[in-house]
C-alpha positions in Angstrom: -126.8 280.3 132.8 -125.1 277.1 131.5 -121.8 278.5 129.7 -119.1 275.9 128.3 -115.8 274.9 130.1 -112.9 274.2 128.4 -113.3 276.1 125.4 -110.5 275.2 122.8 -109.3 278.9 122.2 -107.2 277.5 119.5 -109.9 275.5 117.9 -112.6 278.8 118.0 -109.9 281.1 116.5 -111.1 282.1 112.4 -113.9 283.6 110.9 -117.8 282.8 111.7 -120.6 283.7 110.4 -123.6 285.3 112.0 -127.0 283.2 110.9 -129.0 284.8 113.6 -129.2 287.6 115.9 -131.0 289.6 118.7 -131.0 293.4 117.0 -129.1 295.5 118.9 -128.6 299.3 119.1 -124.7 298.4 118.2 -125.3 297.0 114.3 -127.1 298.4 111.6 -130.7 296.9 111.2 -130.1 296.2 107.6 -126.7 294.6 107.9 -125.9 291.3 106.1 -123.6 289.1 105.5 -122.2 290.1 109.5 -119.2 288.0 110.1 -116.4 287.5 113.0 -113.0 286.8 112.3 -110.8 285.9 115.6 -107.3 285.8 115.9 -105.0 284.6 119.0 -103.1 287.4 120.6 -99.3 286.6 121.3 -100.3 287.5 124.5 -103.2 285.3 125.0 -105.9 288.0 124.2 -107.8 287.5 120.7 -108.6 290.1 118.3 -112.2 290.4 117.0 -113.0 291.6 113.8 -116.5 292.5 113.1 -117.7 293.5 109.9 -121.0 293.6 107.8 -122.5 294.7 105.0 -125.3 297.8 105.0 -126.4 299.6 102.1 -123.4 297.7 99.6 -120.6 298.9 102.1 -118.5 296.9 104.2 -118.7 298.1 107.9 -116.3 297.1 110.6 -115.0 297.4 114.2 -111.9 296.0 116.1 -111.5 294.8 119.6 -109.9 292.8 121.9 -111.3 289.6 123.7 -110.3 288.1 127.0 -111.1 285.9 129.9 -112.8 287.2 132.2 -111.6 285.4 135.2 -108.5 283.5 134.1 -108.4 281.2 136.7 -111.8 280.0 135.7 -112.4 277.3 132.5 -115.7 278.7 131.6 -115.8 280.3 128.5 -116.7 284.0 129.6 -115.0 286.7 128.1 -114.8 290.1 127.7 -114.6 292.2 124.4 -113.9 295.4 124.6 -114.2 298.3 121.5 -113.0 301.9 121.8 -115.9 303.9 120.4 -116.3 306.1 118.5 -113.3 304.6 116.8 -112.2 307.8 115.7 -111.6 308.9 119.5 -110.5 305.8 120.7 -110.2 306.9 124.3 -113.5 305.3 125.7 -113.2 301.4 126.2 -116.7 300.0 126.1 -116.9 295.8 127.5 -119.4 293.6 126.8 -119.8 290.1 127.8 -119.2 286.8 125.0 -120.4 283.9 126.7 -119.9 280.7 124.9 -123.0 279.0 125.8 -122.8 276.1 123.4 -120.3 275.0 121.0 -120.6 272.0 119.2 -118.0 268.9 118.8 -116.6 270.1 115.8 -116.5 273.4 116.7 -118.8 274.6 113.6 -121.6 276.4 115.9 -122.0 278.5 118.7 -124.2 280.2 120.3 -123.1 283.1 122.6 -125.0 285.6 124.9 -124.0 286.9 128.5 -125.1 287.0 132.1 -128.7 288.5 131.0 -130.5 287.2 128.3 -130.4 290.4 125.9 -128.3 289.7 123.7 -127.7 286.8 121.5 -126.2 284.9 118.4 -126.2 282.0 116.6 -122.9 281.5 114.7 -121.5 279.0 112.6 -118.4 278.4 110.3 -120.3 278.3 107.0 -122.7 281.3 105.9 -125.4 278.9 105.7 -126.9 276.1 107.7 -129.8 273.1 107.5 -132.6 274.4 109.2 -132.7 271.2 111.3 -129.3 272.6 113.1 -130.3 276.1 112.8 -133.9 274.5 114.9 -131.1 272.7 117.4 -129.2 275.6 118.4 -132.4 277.8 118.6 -133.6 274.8 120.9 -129.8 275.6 122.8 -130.7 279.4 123.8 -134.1 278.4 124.5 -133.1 275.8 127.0 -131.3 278.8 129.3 -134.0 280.8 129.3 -133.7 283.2 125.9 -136.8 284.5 124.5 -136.0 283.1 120.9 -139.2 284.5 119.3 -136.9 287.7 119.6 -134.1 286.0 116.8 -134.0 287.8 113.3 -131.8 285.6 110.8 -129.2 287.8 109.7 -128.9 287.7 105.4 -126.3 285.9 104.1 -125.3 285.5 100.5 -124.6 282.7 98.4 -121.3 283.5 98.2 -120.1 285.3 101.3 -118.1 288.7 99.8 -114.2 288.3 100.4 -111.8 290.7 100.1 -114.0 293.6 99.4 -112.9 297.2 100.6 -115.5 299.9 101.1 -114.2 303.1 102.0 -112.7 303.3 105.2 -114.6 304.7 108.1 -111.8 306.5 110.2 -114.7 309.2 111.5 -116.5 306.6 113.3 -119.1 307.4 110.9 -120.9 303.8 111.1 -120.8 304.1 115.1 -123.0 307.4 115.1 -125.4 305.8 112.6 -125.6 302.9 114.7 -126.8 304.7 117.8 -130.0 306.3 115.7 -130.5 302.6 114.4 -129.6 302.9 110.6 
């Protein structure tokens, strides 16, 4: 699996958005408007905020990302969420590999060791379909299945600042395992 070295932590750190997706047992099938926000760690770690929106309510989980051999300079990291979050005893890691990023560092697309999961993300909500077609072209290239993507709904103008109720029952997390 082709992964980038010498990723510009700096430069990645900030919100992106998801435009596409493989669905996965861990977000709700009818979430939209699914967005990252990272932030460097005084200690070098990054903090990963994940949030979308199902059924008019914000949704959200917080984790921790790191290197996952920090001698290397590929871009493989670690993320690792305490579920349920209300019993935030049980770390559960997953792989981020940054498989391509471009120049400008206003797409990605990240998946792992196996081709199961994957995203296409980008710094604006919305992109041209000819880059959207160039970074599908990117997963395909390594060997992902791409017939598999579902573009994740994004709305004109991405929703800032709105609350829902918080979730401090992990409510969201059970849901997610029935897929809802």
């Amino acid at each position: 699996m082709k992964v980038v070295k010498g990723l510009d932590v700096e430069r990645y750190m900030g919100r992106w958005y998801e435009i596409a997706s493989f669905p996965s047992f861990f977000q709700p099938k009818n979430g939209e408007n699914t967005r990252a926000t990272y932030t460097l760690n005084d200690d070098g770690t990054v903090h990963v905020l994940n949030e979308t929106y199902a059924n008019g309510k914000k949704v959200s989980i917080e984790g921790t990302a790191y290197k996952a051999d920090p001698k290397s300079d590929e871009a493989k990291l670690k993320v690792k969420f305490y579920v349920p979050p209300f019993l935030p005893i049980i770390p559960v890691v997953g792989d981020y590999w940054v498989l391509y990023i471009d120049d400008d560092y206003q797409h990605a697309v990240i998946g792992g060791p196996t081709t199961k999961y994957l995203w296409i993300l980008s710094r604006k909500n919305r992109i041209d379909e000819e880059v959207f077609n160039a970074l599908v072209q990117e997963a395909k290239d390594v060997g992902y299945d791409v017939s598999k993507l579902h573009k994740t709904p994004q709305s004109e103008t991405p929703p800032e600042g709105e609350e829902g109720p918080k979730d401090t029952k992990g409510i969201w997390w059970i849901k997610s395992l029935f897929g809802k």
